[in-house]
Gaussian input, Z-matrix of N, CA and C with variables (Angstrom, degrees):
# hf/3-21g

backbone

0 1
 N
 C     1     B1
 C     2     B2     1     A1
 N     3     B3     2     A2     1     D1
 C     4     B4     3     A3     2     D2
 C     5     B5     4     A4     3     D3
 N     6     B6     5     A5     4     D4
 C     7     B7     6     A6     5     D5
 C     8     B8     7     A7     6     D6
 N     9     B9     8     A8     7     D7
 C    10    B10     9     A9     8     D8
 C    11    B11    10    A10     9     D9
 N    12    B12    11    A11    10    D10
 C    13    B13    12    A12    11    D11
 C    14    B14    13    A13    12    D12
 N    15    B15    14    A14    13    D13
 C    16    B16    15    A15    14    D14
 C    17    B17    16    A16    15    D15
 N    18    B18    17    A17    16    D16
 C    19    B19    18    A18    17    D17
 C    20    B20    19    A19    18    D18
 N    21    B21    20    A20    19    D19
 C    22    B22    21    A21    20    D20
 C    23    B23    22    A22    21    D21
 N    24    B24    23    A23    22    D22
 C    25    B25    24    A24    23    D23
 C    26    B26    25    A25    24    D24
 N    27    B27    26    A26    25    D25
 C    28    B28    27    A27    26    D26
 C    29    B29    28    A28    27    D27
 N    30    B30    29    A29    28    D28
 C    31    B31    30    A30    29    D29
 C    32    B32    31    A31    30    D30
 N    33    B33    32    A32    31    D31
 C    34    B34    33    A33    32    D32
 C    35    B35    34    A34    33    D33
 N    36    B36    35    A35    34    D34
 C    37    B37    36    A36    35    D35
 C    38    B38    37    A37    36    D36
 N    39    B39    38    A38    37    D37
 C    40    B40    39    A39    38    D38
 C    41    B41    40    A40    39    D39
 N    42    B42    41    A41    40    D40
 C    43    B43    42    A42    41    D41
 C    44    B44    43    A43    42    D42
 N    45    B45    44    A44    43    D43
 C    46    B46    45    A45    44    D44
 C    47    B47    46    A46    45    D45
 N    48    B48    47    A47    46    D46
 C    49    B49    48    A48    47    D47
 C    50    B50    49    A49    48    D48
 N    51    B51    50    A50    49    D49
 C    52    B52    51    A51    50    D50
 C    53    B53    52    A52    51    D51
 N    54    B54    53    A53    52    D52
 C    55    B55    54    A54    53    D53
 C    56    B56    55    A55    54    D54
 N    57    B57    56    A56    55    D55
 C    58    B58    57    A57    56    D56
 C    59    B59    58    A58    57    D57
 N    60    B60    59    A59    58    D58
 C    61    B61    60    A60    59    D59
 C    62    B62    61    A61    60    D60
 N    63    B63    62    A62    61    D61
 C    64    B64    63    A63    62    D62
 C    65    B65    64    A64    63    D63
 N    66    B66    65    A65    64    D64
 C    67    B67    66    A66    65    D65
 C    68    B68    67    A67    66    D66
 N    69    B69    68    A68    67    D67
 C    70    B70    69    A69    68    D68
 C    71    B71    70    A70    69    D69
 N    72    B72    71    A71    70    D70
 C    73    B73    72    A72    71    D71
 C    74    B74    73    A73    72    D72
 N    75    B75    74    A74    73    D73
 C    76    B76    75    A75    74    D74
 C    77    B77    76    A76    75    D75
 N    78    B78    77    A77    76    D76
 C    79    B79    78    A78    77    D77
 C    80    B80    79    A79    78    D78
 N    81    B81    80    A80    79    D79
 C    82    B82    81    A81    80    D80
 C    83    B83    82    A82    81    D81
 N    84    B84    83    A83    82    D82
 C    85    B85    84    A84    83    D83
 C    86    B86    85    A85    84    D84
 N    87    B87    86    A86    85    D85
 C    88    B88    87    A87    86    D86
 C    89    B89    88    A88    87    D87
 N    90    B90    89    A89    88    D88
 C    91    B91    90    A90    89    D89
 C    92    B92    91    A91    90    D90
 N    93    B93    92    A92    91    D91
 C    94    B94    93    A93    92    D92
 C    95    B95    94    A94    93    D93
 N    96    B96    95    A95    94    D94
 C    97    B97    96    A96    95    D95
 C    98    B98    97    A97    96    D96
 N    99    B99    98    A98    97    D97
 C   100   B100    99    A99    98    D98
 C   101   B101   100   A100    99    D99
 N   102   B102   101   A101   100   D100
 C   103   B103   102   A102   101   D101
 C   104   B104   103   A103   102   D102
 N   105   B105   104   A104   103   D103
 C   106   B106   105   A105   104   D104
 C   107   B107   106   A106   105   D105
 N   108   B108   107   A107   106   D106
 C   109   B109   108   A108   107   D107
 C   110   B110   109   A109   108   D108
 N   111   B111   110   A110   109   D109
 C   112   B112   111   A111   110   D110
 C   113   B113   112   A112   111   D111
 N   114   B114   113   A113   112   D112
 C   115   B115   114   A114   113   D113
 C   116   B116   115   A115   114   D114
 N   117   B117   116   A116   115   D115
 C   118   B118   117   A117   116   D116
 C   119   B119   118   A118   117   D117
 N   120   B120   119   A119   118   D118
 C   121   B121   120   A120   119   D119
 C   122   B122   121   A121   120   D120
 N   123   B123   122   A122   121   D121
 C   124   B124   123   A123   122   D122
 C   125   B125   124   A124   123   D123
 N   126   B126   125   A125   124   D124
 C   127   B127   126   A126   125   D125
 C   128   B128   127   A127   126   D126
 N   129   B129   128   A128   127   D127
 C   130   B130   129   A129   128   D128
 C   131   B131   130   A130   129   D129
 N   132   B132   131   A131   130   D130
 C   133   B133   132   A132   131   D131
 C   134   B134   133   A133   132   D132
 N   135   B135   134   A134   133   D133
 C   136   B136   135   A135   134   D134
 C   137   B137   136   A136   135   D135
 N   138   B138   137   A137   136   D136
 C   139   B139   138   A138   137   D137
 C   140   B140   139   A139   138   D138
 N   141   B141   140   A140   139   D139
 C   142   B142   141   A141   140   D140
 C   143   B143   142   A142   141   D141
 N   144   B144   143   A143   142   D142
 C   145   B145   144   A144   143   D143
 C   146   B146   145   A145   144   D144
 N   147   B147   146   A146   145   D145
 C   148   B148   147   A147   146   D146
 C   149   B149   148   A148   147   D147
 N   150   B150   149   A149   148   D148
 C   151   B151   150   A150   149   D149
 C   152   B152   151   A151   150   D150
 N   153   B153   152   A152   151   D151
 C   154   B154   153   A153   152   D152
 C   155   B155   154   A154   153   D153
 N   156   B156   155   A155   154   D154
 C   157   B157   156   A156   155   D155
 C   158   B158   157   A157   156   D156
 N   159   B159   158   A158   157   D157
 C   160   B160   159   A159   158   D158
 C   161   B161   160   A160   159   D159
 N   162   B162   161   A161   160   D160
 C   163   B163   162   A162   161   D161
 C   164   B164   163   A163   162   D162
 N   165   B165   164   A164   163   D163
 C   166   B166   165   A165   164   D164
 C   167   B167   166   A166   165   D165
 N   168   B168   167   A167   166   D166
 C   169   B169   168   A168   167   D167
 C   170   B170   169   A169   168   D168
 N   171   B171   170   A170   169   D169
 C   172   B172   171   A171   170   D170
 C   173   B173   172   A172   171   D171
 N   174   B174   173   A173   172   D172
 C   175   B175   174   A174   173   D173
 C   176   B176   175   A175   174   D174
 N   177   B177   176   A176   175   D175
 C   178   B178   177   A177   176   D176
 C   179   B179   178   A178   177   D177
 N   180   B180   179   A179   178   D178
 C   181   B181   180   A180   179   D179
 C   182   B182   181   A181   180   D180
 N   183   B183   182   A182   181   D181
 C   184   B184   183   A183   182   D182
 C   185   B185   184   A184   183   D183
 N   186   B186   185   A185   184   D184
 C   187   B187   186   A186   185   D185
 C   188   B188   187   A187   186   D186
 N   189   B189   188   A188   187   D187
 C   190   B190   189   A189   188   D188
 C   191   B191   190   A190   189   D189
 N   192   B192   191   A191   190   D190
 C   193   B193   192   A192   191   D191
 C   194   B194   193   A193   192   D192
 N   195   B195   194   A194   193   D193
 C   196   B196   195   A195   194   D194
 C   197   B197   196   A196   195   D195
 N   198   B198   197   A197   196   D196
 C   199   B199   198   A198   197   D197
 C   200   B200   199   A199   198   D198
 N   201   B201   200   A200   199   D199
 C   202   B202   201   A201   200   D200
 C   203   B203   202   A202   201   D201
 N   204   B204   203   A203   202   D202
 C   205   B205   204   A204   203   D203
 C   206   B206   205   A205   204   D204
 N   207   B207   206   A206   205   D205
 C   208   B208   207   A207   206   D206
 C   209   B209   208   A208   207   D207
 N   210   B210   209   A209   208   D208
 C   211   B211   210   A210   209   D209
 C   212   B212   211   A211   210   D210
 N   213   B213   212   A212   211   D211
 C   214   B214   213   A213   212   D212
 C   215   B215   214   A214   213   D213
 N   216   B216   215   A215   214   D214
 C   217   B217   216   A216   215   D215
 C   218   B218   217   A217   216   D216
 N   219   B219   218   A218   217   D217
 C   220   B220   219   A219   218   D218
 C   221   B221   220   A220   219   D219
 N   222   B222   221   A221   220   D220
 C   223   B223   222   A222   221   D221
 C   224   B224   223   A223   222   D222
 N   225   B225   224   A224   223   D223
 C   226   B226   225   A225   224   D224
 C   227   B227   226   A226   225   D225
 N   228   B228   227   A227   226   D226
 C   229   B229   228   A228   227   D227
 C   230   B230   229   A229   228   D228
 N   231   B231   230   A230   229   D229
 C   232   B232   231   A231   230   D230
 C   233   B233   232   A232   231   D231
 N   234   B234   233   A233   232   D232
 C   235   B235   234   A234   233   D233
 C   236   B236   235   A235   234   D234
 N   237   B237   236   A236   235   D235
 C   238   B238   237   A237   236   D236
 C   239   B239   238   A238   237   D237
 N   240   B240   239   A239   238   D238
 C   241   B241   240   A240   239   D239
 C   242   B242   241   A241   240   D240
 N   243   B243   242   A242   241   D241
 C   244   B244   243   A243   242   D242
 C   245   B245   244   A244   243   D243
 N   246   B246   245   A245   244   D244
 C   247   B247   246   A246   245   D245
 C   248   B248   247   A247   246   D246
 N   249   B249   248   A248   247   D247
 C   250   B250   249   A249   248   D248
 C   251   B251   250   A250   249   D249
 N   252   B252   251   A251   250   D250
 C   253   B253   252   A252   251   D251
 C   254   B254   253   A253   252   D252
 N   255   B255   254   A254   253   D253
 C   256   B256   255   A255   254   D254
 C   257   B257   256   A256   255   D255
 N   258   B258   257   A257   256   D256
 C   259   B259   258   A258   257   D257
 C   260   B260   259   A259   258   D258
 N   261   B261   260   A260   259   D259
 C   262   B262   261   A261   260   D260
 C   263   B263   262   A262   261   D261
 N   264   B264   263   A263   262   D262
 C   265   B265   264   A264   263   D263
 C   266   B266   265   A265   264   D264
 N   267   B267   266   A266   265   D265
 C   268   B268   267   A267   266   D266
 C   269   B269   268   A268   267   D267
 N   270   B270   269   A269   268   D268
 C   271   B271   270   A270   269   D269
 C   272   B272   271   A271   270   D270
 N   273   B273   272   A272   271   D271
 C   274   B274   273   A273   272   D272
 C   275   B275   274   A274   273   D273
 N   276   B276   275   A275   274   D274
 C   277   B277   276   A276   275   D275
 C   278   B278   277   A277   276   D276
 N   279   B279   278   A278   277   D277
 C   280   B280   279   A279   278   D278
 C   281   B281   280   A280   279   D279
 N   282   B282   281   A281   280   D280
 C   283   B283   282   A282   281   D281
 C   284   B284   283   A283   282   D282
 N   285   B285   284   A284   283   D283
 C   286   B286   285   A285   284   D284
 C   287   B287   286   A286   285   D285
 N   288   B288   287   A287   286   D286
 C   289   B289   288   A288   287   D287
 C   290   B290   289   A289   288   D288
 N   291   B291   290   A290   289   D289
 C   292   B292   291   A291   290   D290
 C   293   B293   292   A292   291   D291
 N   294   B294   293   A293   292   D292
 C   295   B295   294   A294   293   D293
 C   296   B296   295   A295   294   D294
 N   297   B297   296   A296   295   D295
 C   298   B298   297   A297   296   D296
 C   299   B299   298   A298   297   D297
 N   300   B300   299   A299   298   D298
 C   301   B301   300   A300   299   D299
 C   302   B302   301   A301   300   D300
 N   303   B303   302   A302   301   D301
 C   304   B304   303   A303   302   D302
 C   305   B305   304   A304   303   D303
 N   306   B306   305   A305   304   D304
 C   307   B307   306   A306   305   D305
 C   308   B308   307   A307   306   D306
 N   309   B309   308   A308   307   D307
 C   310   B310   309   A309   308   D308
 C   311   B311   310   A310   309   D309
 N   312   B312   311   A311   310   D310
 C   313   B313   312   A312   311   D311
 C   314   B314   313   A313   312   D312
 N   315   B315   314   A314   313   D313
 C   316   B316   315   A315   314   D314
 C   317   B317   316   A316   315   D315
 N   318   B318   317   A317   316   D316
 C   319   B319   318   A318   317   D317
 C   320   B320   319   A319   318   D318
 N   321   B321   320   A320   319   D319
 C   322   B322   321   A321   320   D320
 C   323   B323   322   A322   321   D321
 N   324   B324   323   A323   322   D322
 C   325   B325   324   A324   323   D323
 C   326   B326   325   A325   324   D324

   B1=1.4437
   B2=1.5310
   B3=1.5065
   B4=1.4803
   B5=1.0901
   B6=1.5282
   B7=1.6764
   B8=1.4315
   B9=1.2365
   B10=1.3993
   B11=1.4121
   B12=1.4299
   B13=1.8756
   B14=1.3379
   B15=1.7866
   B16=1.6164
   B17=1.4355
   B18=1.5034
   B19=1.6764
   B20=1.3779
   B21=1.1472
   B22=1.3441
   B23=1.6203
   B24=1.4500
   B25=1.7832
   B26=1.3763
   B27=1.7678
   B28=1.3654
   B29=1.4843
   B30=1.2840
   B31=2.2219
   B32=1.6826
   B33=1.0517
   B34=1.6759
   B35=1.4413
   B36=0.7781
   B37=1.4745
   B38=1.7105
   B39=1.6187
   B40=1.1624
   B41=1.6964
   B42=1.4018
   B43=1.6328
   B44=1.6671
   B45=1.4970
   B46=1.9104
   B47=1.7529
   B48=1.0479
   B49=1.5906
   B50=1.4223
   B51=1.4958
   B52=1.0098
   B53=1.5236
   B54=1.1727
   B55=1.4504
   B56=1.6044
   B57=1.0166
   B58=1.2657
   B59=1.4174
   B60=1.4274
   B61=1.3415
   B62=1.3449
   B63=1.4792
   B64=1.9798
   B65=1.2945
   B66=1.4782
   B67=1.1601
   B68=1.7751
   B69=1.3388
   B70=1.5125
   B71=1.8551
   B72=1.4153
   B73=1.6270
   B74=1.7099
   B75=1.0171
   B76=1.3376
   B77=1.3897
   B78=0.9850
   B79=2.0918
   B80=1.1494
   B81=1.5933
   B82=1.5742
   B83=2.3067
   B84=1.4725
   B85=1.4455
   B86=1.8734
   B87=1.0543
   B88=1.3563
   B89=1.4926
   B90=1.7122
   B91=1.1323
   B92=1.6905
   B93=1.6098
   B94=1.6753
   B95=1.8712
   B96=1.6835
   B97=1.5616
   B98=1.4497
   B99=1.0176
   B100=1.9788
   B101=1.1400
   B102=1.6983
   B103=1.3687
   B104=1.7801
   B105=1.1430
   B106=1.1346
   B107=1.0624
   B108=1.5714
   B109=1.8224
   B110=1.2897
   B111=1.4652
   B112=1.9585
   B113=1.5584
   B114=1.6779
   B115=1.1565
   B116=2.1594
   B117=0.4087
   B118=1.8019
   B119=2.1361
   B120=1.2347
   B121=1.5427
   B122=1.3758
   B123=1.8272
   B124=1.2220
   B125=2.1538
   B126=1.1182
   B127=2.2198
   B128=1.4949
   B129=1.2651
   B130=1.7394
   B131=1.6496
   B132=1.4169
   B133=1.1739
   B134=1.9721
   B135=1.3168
   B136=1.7954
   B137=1.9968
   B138=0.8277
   B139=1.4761
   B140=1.1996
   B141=1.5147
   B142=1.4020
   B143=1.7606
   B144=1.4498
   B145=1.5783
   B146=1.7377
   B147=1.1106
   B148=1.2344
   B149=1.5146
   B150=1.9490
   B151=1.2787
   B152=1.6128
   B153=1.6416
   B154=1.3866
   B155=1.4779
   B156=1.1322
   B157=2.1386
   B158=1.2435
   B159=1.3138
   B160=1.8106
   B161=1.5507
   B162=1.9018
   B163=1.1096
   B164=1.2407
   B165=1.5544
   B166=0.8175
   B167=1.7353
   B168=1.1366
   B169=1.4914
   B170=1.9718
   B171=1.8793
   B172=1.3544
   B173=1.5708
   B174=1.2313
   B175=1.4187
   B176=1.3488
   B177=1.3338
   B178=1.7509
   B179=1.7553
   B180=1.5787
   B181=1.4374
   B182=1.4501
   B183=1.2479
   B184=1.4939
   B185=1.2276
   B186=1.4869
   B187=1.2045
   B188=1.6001
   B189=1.7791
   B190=1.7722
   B191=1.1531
   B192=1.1371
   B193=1.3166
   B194=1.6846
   B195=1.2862
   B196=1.1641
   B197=1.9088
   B198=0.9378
   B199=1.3298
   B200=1.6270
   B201=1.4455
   B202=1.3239
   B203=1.4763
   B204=1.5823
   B205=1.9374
   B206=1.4027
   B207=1.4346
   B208=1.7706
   B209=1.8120
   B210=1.2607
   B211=1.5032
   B212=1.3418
   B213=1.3879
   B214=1.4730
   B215=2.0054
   B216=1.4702
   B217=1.4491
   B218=1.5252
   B219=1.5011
   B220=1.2331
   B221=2.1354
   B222=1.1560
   B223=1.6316
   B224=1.4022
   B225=1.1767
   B226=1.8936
   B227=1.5526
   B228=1.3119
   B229=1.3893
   B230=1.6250
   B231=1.2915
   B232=1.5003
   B233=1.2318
   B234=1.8619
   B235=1.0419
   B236=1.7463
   B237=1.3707
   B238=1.3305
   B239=1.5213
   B240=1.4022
   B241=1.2772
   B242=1.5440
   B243=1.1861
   B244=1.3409
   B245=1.6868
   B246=1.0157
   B247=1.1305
   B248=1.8734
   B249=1.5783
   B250=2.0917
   B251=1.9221
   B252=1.0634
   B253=1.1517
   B254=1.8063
   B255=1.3389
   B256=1.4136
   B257=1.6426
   B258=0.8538
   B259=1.4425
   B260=1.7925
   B261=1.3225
   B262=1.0813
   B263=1.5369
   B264=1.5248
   B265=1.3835
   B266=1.2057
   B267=1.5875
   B268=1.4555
   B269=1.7634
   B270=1.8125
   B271=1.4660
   B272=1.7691
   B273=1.1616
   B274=1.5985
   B275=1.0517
   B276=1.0750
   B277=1.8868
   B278=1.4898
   B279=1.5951
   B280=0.9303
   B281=1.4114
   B282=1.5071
   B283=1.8390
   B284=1.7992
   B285=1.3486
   B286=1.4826
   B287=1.6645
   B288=1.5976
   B289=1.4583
   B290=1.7145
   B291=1.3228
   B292=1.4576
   B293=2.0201
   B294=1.2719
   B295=1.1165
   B296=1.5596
   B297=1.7087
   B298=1.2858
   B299=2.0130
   B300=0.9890
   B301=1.9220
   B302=1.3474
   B303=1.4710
   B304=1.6279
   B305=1.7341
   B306=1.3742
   B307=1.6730
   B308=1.9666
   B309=0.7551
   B310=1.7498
   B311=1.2444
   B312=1.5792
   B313=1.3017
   B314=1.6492
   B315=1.1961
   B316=1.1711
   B317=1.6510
   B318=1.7498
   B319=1.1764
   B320=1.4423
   B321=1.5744
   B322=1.4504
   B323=1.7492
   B324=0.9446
   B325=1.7221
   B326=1.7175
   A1=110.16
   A2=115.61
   A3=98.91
   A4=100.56
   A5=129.97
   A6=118.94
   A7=89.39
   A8=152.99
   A9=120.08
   A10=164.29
   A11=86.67
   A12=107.76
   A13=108.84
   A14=111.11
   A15=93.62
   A16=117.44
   A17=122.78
   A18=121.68
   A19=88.51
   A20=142.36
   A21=141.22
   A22=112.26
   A23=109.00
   A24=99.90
   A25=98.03
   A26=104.95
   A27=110.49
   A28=113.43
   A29=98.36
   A30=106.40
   A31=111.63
   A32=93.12
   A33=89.19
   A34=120.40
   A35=153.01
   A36=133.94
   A37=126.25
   A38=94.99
   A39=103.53
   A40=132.31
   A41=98.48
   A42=121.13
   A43=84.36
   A44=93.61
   A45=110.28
   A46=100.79
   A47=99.37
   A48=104.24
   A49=124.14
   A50=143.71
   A51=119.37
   A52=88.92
   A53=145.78
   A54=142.74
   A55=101.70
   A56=129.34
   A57=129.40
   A58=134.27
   A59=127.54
   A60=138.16
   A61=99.47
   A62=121.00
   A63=119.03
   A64=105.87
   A65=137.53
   A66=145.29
   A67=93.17
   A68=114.94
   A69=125.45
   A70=125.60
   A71=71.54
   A72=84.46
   A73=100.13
   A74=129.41
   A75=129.63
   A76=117.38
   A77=81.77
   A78=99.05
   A79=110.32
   A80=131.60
   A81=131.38
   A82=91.82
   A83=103.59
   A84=123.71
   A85=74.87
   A86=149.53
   A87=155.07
   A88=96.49
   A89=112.85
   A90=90.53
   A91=144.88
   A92=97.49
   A93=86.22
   A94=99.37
   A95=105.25
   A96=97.41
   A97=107.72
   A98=117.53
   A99=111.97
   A100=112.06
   A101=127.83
   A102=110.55
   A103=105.28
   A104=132.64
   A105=102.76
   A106=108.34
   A107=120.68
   A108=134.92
   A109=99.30
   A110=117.05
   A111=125.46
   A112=72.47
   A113=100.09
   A114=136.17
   A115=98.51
   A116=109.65
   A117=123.18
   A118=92.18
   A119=115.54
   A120=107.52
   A121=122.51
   A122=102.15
   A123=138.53
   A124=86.71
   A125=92.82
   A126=92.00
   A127=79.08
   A128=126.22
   A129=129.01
   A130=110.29
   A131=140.06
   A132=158.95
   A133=84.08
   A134=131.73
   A135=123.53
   A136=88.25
   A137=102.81
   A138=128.03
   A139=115.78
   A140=113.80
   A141=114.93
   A142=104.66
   A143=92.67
   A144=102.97
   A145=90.81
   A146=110.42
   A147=124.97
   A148=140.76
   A149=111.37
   A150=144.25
   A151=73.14
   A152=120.52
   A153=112.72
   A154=92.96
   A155=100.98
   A156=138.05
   A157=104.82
   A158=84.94
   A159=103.72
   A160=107.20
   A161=132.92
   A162=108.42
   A163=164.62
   A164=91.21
   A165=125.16
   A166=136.05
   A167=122.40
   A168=128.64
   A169=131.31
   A170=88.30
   A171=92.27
   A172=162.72
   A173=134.16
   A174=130.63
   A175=95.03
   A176=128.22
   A177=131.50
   A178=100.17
   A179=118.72
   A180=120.24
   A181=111.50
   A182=129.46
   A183=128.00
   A184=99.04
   A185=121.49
   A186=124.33
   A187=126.81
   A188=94.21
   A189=110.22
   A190=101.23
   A191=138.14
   A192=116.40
   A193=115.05
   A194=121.86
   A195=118.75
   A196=101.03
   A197=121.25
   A198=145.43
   A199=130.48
   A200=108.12
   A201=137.34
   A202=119.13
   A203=87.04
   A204=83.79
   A205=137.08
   A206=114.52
   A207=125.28
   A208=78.99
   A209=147.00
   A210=104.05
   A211=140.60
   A212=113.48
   A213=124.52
   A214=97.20
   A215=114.65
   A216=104.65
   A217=80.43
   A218=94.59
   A219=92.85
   A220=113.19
   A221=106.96
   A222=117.24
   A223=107.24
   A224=102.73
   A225=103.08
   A226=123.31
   A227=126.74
   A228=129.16
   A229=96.00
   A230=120.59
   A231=105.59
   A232=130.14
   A233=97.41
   A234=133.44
   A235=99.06
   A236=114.11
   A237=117.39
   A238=121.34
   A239=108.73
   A240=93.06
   A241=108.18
   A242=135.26
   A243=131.13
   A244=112.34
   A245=116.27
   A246=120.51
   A247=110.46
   A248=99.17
   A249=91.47
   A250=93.48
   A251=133.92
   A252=133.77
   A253=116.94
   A254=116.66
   A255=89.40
   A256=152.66
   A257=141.83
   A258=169.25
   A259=101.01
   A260=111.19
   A261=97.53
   A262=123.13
   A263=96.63
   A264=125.93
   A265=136.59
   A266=110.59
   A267=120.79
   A268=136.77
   A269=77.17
   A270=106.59
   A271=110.56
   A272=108.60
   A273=106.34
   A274=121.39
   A275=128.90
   A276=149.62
   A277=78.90
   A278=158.41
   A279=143.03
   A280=100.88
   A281=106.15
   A282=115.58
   A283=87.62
   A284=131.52
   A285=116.96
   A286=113.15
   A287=92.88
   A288=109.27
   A289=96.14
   A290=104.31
   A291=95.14
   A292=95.80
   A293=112.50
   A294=119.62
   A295=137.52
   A296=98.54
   A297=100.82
   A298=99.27
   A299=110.35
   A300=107.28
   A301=83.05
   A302=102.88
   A303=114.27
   A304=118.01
   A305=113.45
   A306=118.59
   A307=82.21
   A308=95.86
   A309=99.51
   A310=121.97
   A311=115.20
   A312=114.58
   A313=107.47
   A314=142.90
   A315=130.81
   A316=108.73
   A317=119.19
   A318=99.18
   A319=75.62
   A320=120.37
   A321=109.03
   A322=107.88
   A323=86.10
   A324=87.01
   A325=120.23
   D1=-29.40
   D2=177.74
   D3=-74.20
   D4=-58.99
   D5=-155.08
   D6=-52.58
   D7=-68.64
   D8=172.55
   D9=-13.99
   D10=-46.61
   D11=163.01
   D12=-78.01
   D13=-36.27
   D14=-179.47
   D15=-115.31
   D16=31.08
   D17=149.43
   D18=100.30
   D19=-14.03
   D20=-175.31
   D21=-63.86
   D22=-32.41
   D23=-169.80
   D24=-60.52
   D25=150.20
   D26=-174.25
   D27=-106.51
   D28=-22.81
   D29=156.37
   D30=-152.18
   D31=160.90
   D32=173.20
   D33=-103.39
   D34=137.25
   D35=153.19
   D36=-99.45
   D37=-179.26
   D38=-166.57
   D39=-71.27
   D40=3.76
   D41=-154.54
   D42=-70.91
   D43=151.54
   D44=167.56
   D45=-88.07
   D46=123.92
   D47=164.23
   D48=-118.92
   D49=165.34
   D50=-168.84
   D51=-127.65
   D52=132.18
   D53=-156.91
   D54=-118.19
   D55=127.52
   D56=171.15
   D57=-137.82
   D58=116.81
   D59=-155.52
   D60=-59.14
   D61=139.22
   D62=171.88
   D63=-73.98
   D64=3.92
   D65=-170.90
   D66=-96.93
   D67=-51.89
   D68=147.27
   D69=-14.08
   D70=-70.25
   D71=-158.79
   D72=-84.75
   D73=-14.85
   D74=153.34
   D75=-37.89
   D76=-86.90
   D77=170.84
   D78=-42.44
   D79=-35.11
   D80=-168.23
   D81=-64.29
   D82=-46.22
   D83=-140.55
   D84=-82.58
   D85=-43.09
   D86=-164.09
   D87=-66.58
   D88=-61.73
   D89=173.80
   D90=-84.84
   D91=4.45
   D92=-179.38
   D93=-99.38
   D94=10.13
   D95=167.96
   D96=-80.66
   D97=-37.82
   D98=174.76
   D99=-79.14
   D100=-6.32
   D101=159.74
   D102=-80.95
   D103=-17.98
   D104=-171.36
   D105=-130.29
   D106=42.17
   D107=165.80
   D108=-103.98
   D109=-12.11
   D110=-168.76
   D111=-63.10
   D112=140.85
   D113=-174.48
   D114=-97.71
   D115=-14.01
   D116=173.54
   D117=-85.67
   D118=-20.59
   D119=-169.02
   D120=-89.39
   D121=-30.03
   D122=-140.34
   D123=-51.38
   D124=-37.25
   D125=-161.65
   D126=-124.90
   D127=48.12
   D128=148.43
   D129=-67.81
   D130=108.57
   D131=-133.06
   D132=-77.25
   D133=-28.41
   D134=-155.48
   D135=-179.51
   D136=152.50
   D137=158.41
   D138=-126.18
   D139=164.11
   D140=-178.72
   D141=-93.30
   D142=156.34
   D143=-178.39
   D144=-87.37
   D145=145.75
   D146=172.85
   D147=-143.50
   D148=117.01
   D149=-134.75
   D150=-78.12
   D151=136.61
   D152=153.02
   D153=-127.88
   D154=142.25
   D155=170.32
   D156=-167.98
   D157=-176.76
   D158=170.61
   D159=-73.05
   D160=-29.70
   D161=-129.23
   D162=51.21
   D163=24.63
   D164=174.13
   D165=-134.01
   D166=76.85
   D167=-179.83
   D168=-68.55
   D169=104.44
   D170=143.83
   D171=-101.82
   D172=153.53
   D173=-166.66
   D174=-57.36
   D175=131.61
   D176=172.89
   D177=-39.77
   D178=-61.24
   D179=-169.37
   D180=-74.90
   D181=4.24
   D182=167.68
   D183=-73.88
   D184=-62.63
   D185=177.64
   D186=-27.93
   D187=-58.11
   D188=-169.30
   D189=-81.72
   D190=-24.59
   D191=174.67
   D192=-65.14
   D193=-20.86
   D194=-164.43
   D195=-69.66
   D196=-29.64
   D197=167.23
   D198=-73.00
   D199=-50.71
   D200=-173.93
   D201=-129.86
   D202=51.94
   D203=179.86
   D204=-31.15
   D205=-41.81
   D206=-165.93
   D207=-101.08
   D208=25.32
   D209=155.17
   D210=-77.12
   D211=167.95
   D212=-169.87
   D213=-55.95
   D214=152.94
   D215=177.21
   D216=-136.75
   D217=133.77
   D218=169.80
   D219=-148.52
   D220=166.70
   D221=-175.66
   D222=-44.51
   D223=-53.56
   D224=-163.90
   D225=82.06
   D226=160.90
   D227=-148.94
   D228=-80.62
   D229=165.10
   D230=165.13
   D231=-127.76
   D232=42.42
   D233=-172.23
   D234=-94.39
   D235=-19.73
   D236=176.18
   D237=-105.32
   D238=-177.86
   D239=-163.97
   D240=-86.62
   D241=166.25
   D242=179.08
   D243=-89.47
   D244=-34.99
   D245=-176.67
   D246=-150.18
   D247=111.49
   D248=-179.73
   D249=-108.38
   D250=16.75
   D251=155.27
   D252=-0.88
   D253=67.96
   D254=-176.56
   D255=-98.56
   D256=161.26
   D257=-8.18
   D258=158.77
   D259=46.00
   D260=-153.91
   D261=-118.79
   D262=49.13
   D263=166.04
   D264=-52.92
   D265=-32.24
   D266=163.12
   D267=-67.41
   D268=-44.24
   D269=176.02
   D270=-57.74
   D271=-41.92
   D272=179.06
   D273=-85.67
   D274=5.50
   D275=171.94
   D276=-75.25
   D277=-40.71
   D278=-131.74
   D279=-116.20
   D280=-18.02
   D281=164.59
   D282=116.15
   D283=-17.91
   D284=163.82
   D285=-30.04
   D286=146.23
   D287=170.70
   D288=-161.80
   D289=135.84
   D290=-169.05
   D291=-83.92
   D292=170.90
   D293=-179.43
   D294=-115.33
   D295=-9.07
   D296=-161.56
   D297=-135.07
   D298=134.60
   D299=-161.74
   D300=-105.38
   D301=127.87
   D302=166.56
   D303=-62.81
   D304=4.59
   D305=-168.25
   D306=-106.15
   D307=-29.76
   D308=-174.84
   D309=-88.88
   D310=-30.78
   D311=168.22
   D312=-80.67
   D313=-26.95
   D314=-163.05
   D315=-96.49
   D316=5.21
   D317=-168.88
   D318=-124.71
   D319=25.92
   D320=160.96
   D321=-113.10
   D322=13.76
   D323=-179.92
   D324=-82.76

């Protein structure tokens, strides 16, 4: 995300990423600590593992262009993942909602 904000990325690619503000993921981590200090949980047999993002996936070069109009776009290795988009069905059972859109934070920068 910085080489983004500051013109440095040298291509983008096509990979889905799911970008998430630490202002985000704060709040995500706040709330699965009061889900699992509930005193009703304490000898709960498993909890769920829980995906925090927005749920929301963007193309790496959607992003950089917003920043870096003329960059290089390119495929990317496919050694990575194509898409970590996450999964974050559990997390909002807990009343999460992320707050901050990575298309919004970067064209306020």
């Amino acid at each position: 995300m910085d080489k983004i904000k500051d013109g440095s990325l040298k291509y983008a690619t096509r990979h889905i990423r799911d970008f998430i503000h630490i202002d985000d993921v704060i709040q995500a981590i706040d709330r699965i600590m009061l889900k699992i200090t509930d005193p009703g949980l304490i000898d709960a047999p498993l909890r769920p593992a829980y995906d925090i993002g927005t749920g929301t996936g963007y193309m790496v070069y959607e992003l950089a262009i917003i920043k870096i109009p003329g960059i290089d776009i390119r495929f990317g290795d496919d050694c990575e993942a194509q898409d970590n988009t996450a999964d974050i069905t559990h997390i909002q059972e807990l009343g999460f909602k992320s707050t901050i859109d990575v298309k919004d934070y970067l064209q306020s920068q």
